[in-house]
C-alpha positions as CSV (number, residue, x, y, z in Angstrom):
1,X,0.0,0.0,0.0
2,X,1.7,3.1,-1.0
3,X,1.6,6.1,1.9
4,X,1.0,9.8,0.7
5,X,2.5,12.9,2.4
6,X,0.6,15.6,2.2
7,X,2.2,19.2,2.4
8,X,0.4,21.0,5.3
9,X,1.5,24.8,4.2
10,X,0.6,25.1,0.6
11,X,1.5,28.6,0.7
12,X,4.8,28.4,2.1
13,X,7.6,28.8,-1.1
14,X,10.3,27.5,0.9
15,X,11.5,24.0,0.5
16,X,9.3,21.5,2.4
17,X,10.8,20.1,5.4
18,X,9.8,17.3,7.9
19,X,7.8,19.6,9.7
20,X,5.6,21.2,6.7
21,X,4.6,17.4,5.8
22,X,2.3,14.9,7.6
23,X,2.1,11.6,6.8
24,X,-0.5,9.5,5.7
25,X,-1.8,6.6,3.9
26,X,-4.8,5.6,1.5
27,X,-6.3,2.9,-0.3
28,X,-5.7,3.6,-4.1
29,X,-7.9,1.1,-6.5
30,X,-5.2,-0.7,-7.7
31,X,-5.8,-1.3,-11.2
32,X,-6.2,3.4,-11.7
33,X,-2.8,2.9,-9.5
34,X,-0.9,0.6,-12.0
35,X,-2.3,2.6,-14.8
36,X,-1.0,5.6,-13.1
37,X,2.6,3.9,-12.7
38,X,2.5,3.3,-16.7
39,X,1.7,6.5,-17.2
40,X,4.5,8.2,-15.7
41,X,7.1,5.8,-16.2
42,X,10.2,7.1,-17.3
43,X,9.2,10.9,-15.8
44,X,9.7,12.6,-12.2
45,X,6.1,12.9,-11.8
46,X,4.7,10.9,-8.6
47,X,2.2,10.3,-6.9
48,X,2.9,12.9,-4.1
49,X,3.2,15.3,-7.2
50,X,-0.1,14.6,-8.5
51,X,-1.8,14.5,-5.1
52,X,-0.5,17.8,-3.7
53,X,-1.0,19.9,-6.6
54,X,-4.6,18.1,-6.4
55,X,-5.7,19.1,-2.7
56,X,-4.1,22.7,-4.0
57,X,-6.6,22.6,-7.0
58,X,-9.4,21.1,-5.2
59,X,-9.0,23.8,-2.1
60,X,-8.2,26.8,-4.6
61,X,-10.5,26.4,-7.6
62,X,-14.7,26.1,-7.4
63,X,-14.5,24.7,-10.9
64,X,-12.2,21.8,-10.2
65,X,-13.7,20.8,-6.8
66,X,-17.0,21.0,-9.0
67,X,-15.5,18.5,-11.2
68,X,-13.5,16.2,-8.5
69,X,-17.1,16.0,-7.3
70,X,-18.6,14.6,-9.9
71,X,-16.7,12.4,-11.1
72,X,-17.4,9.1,-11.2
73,X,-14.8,6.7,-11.7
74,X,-16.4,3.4,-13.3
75,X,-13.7,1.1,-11.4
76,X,-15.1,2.7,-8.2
77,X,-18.1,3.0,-8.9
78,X,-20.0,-0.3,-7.2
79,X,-18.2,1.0,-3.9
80,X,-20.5,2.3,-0.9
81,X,-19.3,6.0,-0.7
C-alpha cells in the first residue's frame, strides 16, 4: 500500500521540510494505480506530485472541486461511498 505525504502549508515557497509534511496513507484502487505507474514511467512525476497539486486545485478552484465532485470513476463506482 503506498503512503502519501501531504504538504500542510501550501502557501509556504520555501522547500518543504519534515515539519511542513504529515504523513498518511490511503487505499488507491489498484488497477487506476498501475495505470498511473504506466503513465508516468520514465518521468519525475509521482504520486505525491499529483496528489499535492490536487488538494491545491481542489481547495483553490470552485470549478475543479466541482469536477472532483462529480466524477465518477467506473472502477469505483460499485463502492459504498
Amino acid at each position: 500500500m503506498p503512503y502519501i505525504c501531504i504538504y500542510t502549508n501550501m502557501s509556504d515557497t520555501t522547500l518543504p521540510t519534515p515539519q511542513t509534511k504529515v504523513l498518511t496513507s490511503a487505499k488507491v484502487d489498484k488497477q487506476i494505480y498501475e495505470q498511473f505507474k504506466a503513465n508516468t514511467a520514465g518521468t519525475h512525476f509521482h504520486l505525491q506530485d499529483l496528489l499535492n497539486r490536487s488538494l491545491y486545485l481542489f481547495n483553490t478552484d470552485e470549478n475543479f472541486r466541482a469536477t472532483i465532485k462529480a466524477t465518477v470513476v467506473p472502477v469505483l463506482s460499485s463502492e459504498v461511498k
